[in-house]
Every structure is written in C-alpha cells, then in structure tokens.
N, CA, C and O atoms as a CHARMM CRD file, in Angstrom:
* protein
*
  260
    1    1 UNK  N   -236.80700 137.47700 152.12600 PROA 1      0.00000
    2    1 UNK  CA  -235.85500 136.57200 152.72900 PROA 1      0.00000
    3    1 UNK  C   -235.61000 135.42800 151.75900 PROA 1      0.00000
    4    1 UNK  O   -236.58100 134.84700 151.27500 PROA 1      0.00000
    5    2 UNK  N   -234.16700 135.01400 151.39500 PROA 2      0.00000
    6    2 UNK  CA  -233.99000 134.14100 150.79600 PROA 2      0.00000
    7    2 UNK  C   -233.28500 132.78300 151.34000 PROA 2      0.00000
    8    2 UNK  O   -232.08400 132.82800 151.61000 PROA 2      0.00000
    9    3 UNK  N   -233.89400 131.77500 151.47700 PROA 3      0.00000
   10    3 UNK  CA  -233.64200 130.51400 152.11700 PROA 3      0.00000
   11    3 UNK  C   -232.62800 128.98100 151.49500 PROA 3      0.00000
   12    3 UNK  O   -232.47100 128.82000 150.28500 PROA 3      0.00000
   13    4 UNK  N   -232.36500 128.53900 151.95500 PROA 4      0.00000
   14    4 UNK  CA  -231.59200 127.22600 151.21000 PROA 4      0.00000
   15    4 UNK  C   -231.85600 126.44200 151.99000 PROA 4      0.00000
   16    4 UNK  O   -231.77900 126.83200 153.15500 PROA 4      0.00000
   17    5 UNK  N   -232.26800 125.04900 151.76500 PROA 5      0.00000
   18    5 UNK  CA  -232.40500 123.86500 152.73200 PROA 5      0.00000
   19    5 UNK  C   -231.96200 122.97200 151.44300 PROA 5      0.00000
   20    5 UNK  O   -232.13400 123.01000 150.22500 PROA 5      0.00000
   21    6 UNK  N   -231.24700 122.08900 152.46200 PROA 6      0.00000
   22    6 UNK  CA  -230.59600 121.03000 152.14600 PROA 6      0.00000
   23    6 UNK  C   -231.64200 119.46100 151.45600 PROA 6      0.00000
   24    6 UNK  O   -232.56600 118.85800 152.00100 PROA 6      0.00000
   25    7 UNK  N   -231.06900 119.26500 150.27600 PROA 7      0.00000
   26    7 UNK  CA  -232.03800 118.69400 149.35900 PROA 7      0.00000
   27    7 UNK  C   -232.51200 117.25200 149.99600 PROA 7      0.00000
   28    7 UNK  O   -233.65300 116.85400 149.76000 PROA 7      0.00000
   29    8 UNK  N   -231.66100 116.52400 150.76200 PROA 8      0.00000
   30    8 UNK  CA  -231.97600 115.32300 151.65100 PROA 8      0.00000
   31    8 UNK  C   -232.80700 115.43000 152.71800 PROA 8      0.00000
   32    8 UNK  O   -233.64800 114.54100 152.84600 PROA 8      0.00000
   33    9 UNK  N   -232.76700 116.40000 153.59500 PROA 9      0.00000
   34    9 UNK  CA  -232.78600 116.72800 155.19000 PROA 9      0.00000
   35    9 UNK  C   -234.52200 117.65800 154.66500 PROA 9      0.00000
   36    9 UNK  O   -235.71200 117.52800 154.95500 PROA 9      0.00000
   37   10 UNK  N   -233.97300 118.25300 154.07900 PROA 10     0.00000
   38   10 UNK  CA  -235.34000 119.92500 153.76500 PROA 10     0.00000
   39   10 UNK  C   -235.26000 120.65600 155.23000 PROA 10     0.00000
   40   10 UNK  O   -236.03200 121.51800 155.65100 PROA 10     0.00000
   41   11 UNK  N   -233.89000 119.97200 156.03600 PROA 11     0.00000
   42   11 UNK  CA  -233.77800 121.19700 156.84300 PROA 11     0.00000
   43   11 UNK  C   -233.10800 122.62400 156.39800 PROA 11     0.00000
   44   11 UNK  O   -232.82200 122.79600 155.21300 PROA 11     0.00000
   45   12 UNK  N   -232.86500 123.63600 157.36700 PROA 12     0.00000
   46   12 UNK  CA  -231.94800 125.00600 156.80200 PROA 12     0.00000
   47   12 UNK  C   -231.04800 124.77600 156.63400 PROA 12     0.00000
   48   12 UNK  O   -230.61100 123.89400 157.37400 PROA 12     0.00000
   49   13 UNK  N   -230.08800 125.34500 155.58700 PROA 13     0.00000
   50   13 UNK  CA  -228.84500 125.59700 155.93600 PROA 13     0.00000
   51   13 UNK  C   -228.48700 126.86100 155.61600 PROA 13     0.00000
   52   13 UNK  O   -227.26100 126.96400 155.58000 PROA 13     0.00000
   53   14 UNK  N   -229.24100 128.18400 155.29200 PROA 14     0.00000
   54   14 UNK  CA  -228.64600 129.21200 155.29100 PROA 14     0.00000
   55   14 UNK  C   -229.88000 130.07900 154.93500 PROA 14     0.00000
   56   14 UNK  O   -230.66700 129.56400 154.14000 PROA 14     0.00000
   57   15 UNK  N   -230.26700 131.73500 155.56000 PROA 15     0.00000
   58   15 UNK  CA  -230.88800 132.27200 155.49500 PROA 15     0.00000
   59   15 UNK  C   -230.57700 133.59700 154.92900 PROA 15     0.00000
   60   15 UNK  O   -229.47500 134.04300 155.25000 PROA 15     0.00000
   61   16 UNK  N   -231.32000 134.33300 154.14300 PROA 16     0.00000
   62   16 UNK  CA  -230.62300 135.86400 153.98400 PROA 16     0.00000
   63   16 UNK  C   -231.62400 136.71000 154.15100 PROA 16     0.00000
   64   16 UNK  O   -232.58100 136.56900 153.38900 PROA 16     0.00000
   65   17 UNK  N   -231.67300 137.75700 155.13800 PROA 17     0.00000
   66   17 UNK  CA  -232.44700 138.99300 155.55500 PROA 17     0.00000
   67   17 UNK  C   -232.12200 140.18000 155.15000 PROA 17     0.00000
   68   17 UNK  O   -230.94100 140.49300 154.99900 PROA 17     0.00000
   69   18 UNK  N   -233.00700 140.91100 154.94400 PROA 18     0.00000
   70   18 UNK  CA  -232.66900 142.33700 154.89000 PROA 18     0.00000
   71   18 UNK  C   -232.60500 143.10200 155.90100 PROA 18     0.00000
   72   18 UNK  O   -233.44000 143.89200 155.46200 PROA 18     0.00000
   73   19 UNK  N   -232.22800 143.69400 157.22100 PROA 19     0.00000
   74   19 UNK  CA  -232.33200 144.12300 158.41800 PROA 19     0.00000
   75   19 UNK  C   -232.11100 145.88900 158.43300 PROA 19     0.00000
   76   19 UNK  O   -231.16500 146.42200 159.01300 PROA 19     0.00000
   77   20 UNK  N   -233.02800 146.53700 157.78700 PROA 20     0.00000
   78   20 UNK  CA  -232.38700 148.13500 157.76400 PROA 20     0.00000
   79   20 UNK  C   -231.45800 148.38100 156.88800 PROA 20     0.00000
   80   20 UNK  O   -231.96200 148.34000 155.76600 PROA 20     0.00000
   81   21 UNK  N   -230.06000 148.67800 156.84400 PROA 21     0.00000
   82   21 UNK  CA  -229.06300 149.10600 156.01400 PROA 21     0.00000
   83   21 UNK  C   -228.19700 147.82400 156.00100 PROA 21     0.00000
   84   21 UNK  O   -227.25600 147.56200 155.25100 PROA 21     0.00000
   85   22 UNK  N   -228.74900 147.05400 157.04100 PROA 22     0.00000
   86   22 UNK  CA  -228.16300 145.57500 157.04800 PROA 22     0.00000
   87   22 UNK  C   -227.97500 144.22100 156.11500 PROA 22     0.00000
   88   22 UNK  O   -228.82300 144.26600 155.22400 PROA 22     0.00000
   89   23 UNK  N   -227.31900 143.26400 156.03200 PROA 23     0.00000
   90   23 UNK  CA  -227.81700 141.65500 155.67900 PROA 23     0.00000
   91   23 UNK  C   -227.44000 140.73100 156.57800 PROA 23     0.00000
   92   23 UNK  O   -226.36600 140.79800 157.17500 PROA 23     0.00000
   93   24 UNK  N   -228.26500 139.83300 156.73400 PROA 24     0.00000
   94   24 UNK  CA  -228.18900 139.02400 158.03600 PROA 24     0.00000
   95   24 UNK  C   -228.21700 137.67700 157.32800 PROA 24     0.00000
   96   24 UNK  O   -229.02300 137.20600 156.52500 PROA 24     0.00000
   97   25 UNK  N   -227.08900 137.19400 157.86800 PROA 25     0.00000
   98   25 UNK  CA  -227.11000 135.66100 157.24700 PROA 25     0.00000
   99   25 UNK  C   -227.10100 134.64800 158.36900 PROA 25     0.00000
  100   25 UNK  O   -226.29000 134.77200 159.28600 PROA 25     0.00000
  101   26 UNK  N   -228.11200 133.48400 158.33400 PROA 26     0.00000
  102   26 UNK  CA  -228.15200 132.56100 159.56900 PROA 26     0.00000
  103   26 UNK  C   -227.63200 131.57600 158.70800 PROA 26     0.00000
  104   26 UNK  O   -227.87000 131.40700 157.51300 PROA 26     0.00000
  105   27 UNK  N   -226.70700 130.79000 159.65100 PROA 27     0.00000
  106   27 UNK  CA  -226.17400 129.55900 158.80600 PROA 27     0.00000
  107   27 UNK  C   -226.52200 128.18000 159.79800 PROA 27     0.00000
  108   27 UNK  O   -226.45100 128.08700 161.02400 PROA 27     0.00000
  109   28 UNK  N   -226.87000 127.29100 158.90700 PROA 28     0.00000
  110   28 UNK  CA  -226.89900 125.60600 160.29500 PROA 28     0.00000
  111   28 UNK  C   -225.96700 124.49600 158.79900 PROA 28     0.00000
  112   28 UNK  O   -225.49700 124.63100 157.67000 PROA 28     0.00000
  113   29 UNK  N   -226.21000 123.39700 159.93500 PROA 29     0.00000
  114   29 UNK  CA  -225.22900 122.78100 159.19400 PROA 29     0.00000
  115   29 UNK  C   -226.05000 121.66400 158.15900 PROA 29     0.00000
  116   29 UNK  O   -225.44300 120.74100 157.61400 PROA 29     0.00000
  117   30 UNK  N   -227.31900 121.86700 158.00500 PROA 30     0.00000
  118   30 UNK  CA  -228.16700 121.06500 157.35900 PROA 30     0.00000
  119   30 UNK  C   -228.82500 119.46900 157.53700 PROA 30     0.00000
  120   30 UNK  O   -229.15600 118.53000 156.81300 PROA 30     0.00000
  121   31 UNK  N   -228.77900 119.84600 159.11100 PROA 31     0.00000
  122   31 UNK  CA  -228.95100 118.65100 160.13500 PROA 31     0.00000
  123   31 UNK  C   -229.83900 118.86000 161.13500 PROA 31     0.00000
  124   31 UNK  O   -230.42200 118.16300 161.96600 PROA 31     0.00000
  125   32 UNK  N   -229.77400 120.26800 160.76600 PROA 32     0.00000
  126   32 UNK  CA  -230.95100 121.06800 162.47000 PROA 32     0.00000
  127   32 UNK  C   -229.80300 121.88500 163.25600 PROA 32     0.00000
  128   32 UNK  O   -230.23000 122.60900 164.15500 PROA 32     0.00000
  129   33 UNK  N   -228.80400 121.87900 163.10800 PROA 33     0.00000
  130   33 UNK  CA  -227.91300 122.62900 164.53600 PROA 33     0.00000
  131   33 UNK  C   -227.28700 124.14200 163.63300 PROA 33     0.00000
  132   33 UNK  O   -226.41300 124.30700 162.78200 PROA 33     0.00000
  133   34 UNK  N   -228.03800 124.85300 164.18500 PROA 34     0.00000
  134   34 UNK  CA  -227.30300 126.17000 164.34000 PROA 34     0.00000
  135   34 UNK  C   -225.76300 126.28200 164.60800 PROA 34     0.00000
  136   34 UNK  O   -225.05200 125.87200 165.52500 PROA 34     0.00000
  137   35 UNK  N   -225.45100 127.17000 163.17700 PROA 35     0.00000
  138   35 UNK  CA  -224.30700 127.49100 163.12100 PROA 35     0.00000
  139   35 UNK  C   -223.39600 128.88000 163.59000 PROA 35     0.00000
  140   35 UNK  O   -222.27000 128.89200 164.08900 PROA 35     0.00000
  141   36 UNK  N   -224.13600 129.84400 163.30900 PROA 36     0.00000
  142   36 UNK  CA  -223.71700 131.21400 163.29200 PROA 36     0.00000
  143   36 UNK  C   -224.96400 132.39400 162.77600 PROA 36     0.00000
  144   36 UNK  O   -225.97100 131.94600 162.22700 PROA 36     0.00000
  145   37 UNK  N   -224.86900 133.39400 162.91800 PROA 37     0.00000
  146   37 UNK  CA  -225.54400 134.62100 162.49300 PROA 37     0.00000
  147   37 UNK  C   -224.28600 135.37800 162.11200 PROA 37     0.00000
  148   37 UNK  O   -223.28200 135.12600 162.77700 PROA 37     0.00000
  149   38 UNK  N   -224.18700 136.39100 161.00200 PROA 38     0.00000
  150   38 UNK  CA  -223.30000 136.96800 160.58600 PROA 38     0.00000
  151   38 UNK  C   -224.08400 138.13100 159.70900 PROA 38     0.00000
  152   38 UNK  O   -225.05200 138.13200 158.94800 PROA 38     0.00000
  153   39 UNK  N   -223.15200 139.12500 160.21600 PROA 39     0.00000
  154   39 UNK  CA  -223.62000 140.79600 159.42400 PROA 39     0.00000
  155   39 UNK  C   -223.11900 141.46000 158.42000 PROA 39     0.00000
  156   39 UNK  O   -221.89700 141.60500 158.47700 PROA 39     0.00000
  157   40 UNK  N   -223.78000 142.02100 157.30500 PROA 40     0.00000
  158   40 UNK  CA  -222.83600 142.17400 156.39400 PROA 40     0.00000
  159   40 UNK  C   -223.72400 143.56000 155.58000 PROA 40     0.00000
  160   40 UNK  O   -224.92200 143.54500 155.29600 PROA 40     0.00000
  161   41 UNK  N   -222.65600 144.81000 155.29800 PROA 41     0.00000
  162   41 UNK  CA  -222.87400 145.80600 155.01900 PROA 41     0.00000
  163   41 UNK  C   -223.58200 145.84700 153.60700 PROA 41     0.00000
  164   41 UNK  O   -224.41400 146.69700 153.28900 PROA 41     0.00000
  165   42 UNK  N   -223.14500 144.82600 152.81200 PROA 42     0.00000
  166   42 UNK  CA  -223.72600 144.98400 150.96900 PROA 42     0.00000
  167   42 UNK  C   -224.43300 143.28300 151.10700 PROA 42     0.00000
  168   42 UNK  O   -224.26100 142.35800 151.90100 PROA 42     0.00000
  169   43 UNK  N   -225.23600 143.47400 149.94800 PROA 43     0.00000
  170   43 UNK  CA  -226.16100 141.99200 149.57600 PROA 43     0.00000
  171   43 UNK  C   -225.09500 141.09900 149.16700 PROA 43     0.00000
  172   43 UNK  O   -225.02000 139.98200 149.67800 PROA 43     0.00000
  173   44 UNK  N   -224.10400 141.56100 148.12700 PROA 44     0.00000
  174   44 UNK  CA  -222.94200 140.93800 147.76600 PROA 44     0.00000
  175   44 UNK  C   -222.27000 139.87800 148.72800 PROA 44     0.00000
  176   44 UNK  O   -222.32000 138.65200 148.62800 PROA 44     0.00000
  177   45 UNK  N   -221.65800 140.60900 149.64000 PROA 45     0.00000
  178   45 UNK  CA  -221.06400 140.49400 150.65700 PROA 45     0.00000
  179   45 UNK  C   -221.49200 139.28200 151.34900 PROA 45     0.00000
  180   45 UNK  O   -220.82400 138.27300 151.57600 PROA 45     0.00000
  181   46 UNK  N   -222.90500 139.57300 151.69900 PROA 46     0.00000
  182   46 UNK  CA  -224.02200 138.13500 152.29100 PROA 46     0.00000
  183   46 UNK  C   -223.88400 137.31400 151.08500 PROA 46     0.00000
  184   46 UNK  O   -222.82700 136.74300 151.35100 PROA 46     0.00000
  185   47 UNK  N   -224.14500 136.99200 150.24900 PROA 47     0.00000
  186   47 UNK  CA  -224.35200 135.99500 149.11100 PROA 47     0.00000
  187   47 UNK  C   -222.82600 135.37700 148.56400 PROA 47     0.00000
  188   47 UNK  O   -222.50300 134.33500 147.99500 PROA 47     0.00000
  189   48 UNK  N   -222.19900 136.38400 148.96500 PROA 48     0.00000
  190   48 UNK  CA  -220.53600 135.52900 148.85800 PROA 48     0.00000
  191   48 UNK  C   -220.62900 134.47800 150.07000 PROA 48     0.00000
  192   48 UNK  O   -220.67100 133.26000 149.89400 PROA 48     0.00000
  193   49 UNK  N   -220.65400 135.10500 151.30900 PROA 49     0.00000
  194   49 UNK  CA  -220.50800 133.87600 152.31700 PROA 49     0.00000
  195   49 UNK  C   -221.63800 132.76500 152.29100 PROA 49     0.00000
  196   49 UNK  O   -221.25100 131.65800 152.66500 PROA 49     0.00000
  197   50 UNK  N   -222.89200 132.85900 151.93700 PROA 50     0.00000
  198   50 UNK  CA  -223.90700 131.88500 151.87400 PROA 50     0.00000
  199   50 UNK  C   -223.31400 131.26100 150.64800 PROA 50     0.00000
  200   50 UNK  O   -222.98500 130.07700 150.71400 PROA 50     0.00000
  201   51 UNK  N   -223.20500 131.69200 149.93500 PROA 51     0.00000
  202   51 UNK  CA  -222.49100 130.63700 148.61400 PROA 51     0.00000
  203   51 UNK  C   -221.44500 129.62900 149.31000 PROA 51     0.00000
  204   51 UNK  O   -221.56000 128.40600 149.22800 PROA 51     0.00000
  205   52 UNK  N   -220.17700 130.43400 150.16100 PROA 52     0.00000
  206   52 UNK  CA  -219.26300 129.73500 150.51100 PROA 52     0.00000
  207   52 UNK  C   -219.50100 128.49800 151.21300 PROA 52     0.00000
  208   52 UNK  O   -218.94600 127.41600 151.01600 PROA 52     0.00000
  209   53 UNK  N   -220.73500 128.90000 152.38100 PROA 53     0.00000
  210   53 UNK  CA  -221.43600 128.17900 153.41500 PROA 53     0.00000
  211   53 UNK  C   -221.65000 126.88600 152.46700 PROA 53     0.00000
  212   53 UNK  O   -221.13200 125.78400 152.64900 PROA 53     0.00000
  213   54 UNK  N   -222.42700 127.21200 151.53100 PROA 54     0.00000
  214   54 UNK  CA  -223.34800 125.85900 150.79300 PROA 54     0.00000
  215   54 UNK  C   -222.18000 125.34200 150.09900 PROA 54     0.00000
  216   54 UNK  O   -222.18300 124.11200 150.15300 PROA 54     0.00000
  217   55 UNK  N   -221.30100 125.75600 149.54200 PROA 55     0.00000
  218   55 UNK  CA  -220.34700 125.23200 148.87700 PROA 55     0.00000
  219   55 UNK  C   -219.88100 124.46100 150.11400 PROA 55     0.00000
  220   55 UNK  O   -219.95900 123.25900 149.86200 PROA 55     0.00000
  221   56 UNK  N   -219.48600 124.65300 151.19400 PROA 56     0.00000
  222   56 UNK  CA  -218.77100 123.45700 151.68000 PROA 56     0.00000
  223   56 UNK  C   -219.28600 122.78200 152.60400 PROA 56     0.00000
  224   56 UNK  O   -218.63600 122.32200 153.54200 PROA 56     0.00000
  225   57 UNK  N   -220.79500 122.61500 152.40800 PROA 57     0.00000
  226   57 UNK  CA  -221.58500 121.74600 153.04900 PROA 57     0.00000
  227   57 UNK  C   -222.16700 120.53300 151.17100 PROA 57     0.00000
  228   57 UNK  O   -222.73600 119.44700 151.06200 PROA 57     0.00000
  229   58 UNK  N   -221.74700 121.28600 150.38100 PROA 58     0.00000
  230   58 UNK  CA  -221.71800 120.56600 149.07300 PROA 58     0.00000
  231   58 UNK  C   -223.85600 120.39000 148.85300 PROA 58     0.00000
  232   58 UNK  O   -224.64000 119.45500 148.69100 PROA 58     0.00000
  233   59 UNK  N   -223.96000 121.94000 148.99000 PROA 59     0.00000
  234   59 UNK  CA  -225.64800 122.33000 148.88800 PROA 59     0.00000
  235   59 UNK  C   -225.39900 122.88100 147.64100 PROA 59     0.00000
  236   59 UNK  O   -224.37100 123.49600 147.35500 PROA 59     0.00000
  237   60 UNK  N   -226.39300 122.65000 146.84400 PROA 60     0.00000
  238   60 UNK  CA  -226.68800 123.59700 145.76100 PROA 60     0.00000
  239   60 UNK  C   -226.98900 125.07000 146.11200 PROA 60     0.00000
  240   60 UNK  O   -227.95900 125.05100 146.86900 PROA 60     0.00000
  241   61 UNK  N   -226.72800 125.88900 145.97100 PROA 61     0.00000
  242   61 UNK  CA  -226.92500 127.37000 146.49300 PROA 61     0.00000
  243   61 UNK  C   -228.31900 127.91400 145.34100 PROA 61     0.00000
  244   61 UNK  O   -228.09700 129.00600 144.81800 PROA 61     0.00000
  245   62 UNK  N   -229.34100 127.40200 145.04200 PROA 62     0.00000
  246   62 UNK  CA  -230.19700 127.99000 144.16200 PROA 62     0.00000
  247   62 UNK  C   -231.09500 128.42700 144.87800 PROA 62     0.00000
  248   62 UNK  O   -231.30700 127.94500 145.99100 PROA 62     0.00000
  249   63 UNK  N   -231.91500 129.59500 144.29500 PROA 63     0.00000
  250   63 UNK  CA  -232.78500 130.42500 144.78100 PROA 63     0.00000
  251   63 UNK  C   -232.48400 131.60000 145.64500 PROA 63     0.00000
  252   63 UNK  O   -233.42100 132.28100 146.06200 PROA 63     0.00000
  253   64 UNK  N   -230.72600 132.01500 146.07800 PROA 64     0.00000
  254   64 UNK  CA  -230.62900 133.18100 146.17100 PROA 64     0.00000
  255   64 UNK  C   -229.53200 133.97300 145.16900 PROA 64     0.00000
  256   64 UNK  O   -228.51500 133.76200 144.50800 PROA 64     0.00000
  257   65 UNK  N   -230.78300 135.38100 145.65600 PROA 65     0.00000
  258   65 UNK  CA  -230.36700 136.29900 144.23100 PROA 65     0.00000
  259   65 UNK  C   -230.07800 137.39000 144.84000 PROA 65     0.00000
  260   65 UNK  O   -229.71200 138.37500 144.20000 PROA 65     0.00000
C-alpha cells in the first residue's frame, strides 16, 4: 500500500491498494475528512488520479510508484 499525507497536517490524503485484479484509491482532503474511494482496472490508472488528487490539494505526490 502506498500512502501520501499531507506535509503540515501528517494527516491522509490519498491511499493506493492492491485489491485482487483491482486498485483502490482512498482520497481525504488532508484535514481528516474523507473524500471518496475509487476503482481502477491498471496501477497507471490509480496513480494518474492520486497524482491529480495531490496536485490539486498542492501535496507533493512522493513515495508512490
């Protein structure tokens, strides 16, 4: 599982799972409040939207690969 927390807070803001043939991305807004869960067929696919996520919460996206 690859994680991102927000460099002020060290709360979450985005999670990535492997779920079976799955990727599971949990997103919050880097404050504590749950944002969404979202499913995604390729790793790609997950790591495009967690990028997007952190990009416009203005998170550094490091440490997922």
């Amino acid at each position: 599982m690859d994680m991102i927390t927000h460099p002020d807070t060290e709360l979450m803001v985005a999670t990535l799972t492997r779920c079976g043939r799955r990727w599971m991305v949990m997103l919050w807004d880097g404050q504590g409040w749950f944002r969404a869960t979202q499913w995604h067929k390729t790793k790609r696919e997950a790591l495009d939207r967690m990028q997007a996520h952190c990009a416009s919460l203005g998170v550094p996206c490091r440490g997922a690969s």
